[in-house]
C-alpha positions as CSV (number, residue, x, y, z in Angstrom):
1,X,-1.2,-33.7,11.0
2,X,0.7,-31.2,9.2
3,X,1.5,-31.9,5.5
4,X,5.1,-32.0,4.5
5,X,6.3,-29.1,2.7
6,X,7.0,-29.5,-0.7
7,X,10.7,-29.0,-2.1
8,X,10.4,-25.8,-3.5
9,X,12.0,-25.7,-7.2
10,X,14.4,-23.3,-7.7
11,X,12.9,-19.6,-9.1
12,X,9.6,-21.0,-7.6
13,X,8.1,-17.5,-5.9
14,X,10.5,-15.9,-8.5
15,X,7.0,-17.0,-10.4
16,X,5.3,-14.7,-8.0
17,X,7.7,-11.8,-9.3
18,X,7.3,-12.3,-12.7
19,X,3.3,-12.3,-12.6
20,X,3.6,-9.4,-11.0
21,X,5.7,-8.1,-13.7
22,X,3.0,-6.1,-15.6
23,X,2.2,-4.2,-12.5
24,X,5.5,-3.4,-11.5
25,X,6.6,-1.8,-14.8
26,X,3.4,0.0,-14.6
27,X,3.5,1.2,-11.2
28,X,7.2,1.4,-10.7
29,X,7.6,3.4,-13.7
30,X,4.9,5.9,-12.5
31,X,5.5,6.7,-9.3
32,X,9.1,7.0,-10.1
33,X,7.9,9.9,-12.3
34,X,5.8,11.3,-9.6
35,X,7.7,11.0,-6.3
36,X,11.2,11.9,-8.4
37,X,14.4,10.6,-6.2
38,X,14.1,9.2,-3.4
39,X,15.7,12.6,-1.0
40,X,13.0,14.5,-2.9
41,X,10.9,16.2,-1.0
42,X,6.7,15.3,-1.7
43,X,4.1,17.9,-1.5
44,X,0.3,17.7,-0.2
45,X,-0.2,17.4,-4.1
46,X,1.9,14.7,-5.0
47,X,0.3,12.3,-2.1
48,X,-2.7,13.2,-3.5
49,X,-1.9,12.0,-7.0
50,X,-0.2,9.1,-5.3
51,X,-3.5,8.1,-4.5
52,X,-4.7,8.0,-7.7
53,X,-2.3,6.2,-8.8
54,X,-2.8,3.3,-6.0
55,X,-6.9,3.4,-7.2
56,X,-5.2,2.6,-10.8
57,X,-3.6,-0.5,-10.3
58,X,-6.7,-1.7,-8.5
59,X,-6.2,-1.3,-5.1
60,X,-9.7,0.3,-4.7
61,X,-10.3,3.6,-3.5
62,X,-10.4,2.7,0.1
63,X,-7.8,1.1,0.6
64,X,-5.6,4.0,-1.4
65,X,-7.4,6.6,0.8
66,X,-6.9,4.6,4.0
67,X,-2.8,4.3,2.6
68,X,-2.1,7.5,1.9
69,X,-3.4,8.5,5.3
70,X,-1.1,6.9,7.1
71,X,1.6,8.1,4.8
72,X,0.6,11.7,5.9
73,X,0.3,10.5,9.4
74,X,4.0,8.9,9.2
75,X,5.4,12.0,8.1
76,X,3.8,14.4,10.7
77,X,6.7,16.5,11.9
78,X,8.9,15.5,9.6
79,X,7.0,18.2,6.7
80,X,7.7,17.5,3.8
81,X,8.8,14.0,4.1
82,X,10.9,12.6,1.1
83,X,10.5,10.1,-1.5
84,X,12.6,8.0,-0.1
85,X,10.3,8.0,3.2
86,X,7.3,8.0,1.5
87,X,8.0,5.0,-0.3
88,X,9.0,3.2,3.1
89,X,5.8,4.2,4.4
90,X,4.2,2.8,1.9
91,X,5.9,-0.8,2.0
92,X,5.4,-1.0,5.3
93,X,1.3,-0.1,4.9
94,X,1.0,-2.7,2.8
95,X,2.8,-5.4,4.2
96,X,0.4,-4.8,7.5
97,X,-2.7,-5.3,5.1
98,X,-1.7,-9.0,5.2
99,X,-1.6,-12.0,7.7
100,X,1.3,-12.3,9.6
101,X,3.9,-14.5,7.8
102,X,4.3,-18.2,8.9
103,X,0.8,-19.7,7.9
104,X,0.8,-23.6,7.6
105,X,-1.7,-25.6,6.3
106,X,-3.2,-27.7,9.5
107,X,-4.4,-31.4,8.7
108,X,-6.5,-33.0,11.5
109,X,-8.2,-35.0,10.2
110,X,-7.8,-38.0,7.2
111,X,-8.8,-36.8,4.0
112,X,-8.1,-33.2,4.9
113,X,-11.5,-31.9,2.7
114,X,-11.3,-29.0,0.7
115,X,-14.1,-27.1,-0.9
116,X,-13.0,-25.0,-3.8
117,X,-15.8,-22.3,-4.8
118,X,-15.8,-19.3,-7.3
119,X,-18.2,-18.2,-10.2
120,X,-17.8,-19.8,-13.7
121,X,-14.4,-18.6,-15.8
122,X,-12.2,-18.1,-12.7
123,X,-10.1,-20.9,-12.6
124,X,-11.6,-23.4,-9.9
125,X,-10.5,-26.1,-12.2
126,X,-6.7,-25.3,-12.9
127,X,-6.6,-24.6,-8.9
128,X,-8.0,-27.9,-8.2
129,X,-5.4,-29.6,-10.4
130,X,-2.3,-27.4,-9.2
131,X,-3.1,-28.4,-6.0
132,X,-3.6,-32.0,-6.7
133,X,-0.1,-31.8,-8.0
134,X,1.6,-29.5,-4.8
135,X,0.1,-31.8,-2.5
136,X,1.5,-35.4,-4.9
137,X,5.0,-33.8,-4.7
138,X,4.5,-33.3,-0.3
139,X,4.2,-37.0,-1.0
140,X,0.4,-36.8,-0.6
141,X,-2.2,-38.1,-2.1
142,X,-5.1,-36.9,-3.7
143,X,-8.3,-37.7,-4.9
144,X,-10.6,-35.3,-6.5
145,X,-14.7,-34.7,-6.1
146,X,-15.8,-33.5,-9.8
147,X,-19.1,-32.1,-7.9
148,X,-19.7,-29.3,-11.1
149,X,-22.2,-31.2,-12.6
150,X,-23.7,-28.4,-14.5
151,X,-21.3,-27.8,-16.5
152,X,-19.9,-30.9,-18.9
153,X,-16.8,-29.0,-19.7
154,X,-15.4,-28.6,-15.9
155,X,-15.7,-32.6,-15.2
156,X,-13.9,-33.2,-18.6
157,X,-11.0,-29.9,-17.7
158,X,-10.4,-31.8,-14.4
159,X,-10.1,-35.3,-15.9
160,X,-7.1,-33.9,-18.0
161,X,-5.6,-32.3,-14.9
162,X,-6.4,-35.2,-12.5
163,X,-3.9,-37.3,-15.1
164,X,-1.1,-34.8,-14.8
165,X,-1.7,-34.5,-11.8
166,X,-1.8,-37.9,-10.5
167,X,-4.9,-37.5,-8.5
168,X,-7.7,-39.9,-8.8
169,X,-10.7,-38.1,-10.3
170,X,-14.4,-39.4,-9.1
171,X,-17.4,-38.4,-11.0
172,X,-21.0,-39.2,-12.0
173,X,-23.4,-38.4,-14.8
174,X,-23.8,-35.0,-15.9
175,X,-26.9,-33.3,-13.8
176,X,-26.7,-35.8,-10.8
177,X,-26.7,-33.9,-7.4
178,X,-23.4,-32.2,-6.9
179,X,-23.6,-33.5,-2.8
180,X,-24.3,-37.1,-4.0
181,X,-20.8,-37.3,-6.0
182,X,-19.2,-35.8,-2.7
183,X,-20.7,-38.3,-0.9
184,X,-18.9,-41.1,-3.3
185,X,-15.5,-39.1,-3.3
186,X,-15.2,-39.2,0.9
187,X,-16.8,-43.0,0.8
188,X,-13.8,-43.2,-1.7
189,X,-11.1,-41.4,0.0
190,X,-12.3,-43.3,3.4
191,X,-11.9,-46.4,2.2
192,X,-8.7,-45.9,-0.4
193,X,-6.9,-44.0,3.0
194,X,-5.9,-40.7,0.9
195,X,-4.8,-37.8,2.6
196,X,-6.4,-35.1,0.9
197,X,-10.5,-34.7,-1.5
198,X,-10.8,-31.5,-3.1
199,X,-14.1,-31.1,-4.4
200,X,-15.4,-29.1,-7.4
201,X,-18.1,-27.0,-6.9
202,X,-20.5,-25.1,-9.4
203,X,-19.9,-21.7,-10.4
204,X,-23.6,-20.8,-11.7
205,X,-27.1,-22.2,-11.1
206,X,-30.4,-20.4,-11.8
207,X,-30.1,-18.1,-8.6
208,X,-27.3,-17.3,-6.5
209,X,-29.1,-18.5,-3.3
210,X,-29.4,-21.6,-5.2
211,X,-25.8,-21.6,-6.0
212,X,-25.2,-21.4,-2.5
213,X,-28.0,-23.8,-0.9
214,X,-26.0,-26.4,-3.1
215,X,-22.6,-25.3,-1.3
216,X,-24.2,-25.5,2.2
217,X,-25.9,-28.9,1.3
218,X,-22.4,-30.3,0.2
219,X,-20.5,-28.6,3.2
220,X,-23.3,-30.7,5.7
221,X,-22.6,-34.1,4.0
222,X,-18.7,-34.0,4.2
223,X,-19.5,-32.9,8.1
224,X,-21.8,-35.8,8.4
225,X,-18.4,-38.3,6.9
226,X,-15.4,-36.8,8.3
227,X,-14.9,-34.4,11.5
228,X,-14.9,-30.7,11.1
229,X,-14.9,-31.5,7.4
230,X,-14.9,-29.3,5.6
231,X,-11.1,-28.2,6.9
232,X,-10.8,-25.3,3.9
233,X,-12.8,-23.4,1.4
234,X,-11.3,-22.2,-0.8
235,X,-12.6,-19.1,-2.7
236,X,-11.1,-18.8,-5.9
237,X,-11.0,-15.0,-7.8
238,X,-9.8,-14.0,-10.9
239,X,-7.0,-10.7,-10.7
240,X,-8.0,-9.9,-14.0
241,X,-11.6,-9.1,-13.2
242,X,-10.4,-6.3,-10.5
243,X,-13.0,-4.8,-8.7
244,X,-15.7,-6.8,-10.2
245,X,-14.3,-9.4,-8.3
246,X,-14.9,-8.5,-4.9
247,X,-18.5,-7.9,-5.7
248,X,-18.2,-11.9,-6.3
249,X,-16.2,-12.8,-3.2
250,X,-18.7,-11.0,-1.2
251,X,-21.7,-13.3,-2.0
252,X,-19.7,-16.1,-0.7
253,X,-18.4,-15.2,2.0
254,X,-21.6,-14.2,3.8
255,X,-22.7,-17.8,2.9
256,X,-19.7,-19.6,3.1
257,X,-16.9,-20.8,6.0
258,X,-14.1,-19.1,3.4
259,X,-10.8,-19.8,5.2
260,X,-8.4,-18.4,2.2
261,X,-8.4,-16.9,-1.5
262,X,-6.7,-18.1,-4.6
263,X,-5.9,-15.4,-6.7
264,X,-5.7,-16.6,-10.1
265,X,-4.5,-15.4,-13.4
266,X,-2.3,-12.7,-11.7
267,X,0.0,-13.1,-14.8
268,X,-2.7,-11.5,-17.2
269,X,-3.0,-8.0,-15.5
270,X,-1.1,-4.9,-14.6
271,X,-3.5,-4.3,-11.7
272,X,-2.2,-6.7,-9.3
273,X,-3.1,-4.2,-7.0
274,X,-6.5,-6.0,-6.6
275,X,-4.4,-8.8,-4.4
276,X,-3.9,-5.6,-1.5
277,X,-7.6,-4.7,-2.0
278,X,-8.7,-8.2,-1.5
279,X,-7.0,-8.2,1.9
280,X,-7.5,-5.1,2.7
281,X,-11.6,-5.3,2.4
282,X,-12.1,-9.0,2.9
283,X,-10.2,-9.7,5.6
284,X,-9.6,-13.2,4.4
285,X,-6.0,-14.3,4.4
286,X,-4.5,-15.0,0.6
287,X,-3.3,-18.7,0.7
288,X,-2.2,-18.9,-3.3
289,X,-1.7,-16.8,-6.5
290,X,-1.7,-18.6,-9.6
291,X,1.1,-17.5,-12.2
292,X,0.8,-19.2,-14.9
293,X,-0.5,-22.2,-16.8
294,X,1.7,-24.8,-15.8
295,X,1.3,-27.8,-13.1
296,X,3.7,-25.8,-10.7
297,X,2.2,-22.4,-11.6
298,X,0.8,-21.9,-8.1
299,X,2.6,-19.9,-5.7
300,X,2.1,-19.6,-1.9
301,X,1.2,-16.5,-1.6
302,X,3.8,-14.5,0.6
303,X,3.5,-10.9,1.5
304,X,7.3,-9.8,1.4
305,X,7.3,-10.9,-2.5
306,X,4.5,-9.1,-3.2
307,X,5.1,-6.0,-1.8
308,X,8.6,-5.9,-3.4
309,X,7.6,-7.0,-7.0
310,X,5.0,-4.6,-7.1
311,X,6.8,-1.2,-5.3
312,X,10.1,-2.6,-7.3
């Protein structure tokens, strides 16, 4: 089952550009004063500083070494290369950093479960809500596992997004076992024949393994109530945390079935080169970005944009 693909609104990855905004002046604006017109030609030097650059908008020093490399590679026999070229060269790096294009969300199975994880402060919550509300205008709908019980605040954030979103919010006293309100939400979604339970999860316990045993535990229970469930986990990451945030992403993915990234608060930074790092070191494909803090403020994530709104 493949959900239906909701009616775009008009300017809707035009979003996408203007959260990258930041970055793009920034970037744009430098390597424009580095790399001079594009029939100019580049010296060993100027890559070099080009590579600085890339490690300044956050795309890691890795992935800017690993870049630039196959700029200089690119250009063999064609000493020096141009601007113009080098530029190209770049583009096209990037653009192989990411999953192929034409990624579509696969529903087999009825509710499609989704487990949304992340530390504290990255935006799980707004994610869970501006998905809610993308998957209510596919026609779909939604009901929503508040399985933070930790924390008071998240259950009473997603109430107030479950009701502009239109998604029907189950939850439980605060400290009750995060799996047992799962448990509920599927018994709920079984019975009420929605299509899609996104479930909260907590961002912070007394020890990460404990932060993670919890995650497993609720993972096994939606297996035990719905085949192959769950179908995503979502790992949510904040852009504005840059590097720090891969240090994060890495805790859960040795732990955790991750299937795809949301990059939130991509709006906030001028290092949105953290979104190429995340691919590039990861290796987990980038499903959304948010852009803002509106209900439709949640962009697929799609590589061509990116690489154009950032490079300019």
């Amino acid at each position: 089952m493949n959900p239906s693909k909701p009616k775009e609104r008009p300017g809707y990855f035009g979003r996408l550009k203007r959260a990258l905004q930041s970055t793009r002046r920034e970037l744009s604006r430098r390597m424009n004063e580095l790399l001079g017109p594009r029939e100019s030609p580049i010296s060993p030097e100027q890559l070099e500083e080009l590579e600085y650059l890339l490690i300044g908008a956050d795309l890691g020093v890795e992935t800017s070494e690993s870049l630039v490399a196959k700029i200089r590679q690119g250009g063999r026999g064609k000493r020096p290369i141009s601007s113009g070229q080098a530029r190209k060269l770049l583009a096209s790096e990037l653009l192989e950093l990411f999953e192929a294009p034409g990624w579509r969300e696969e529903w087999v199975a009825k509710p499609h479960v989704v487990l949304v994880v992340g530390v504290n402060g990255v935006g799980k919550t707004t994610t869970i809500g501006k998905l809610a509300h993308r998957y209510a205008r596919a026609g779909k709908s939604a009901i929503v596992s508040a399985s933070d019980t930790f924390r008071a605040a998240a259950v009473e954030q997603l109430s107030v997004w479950c009701r502009r979103s239109r998604a029907e919010l189950i939850m439980q006293r605060g400290g009750t076992d995060p799996a047992a309100v799962l448990h509920d939400a599927l018994q709920a979604a079984k019975a009420r024949n929605k299509d899609v339970l996104l479930a909260d999860t907590a961002g912070r316990l007394h020890t990460k393994r404990n932060l993670m045993e919890e995650v497993k535990k609720m993972a096994r229970v939606a297996g035990r109530l719905v085949p192959g469930a769950p179908h995503d986990v979502y790992l949510v990451l904040d852009a504005t945390t840059g590097q720090n945030g891969l240090i994060q992403a890495r805790e859960f993915l040795t732990t955790l079935g991750v299937t795809g990234i949301v990059v939130t608060k991509l709006d906030g930074t001028a290092k949105g080169g953290i979104v190429a790092a995340i691919a590039s070191q990861l290796k987990i494909p980038i499903r959304f970005v948010g852009t803002g803090e509106g209900l439709d403020d949640l962009a697929p994530f799609d590589r061509q944009t990116f690489v154009d709104s950032i490079l300019g």
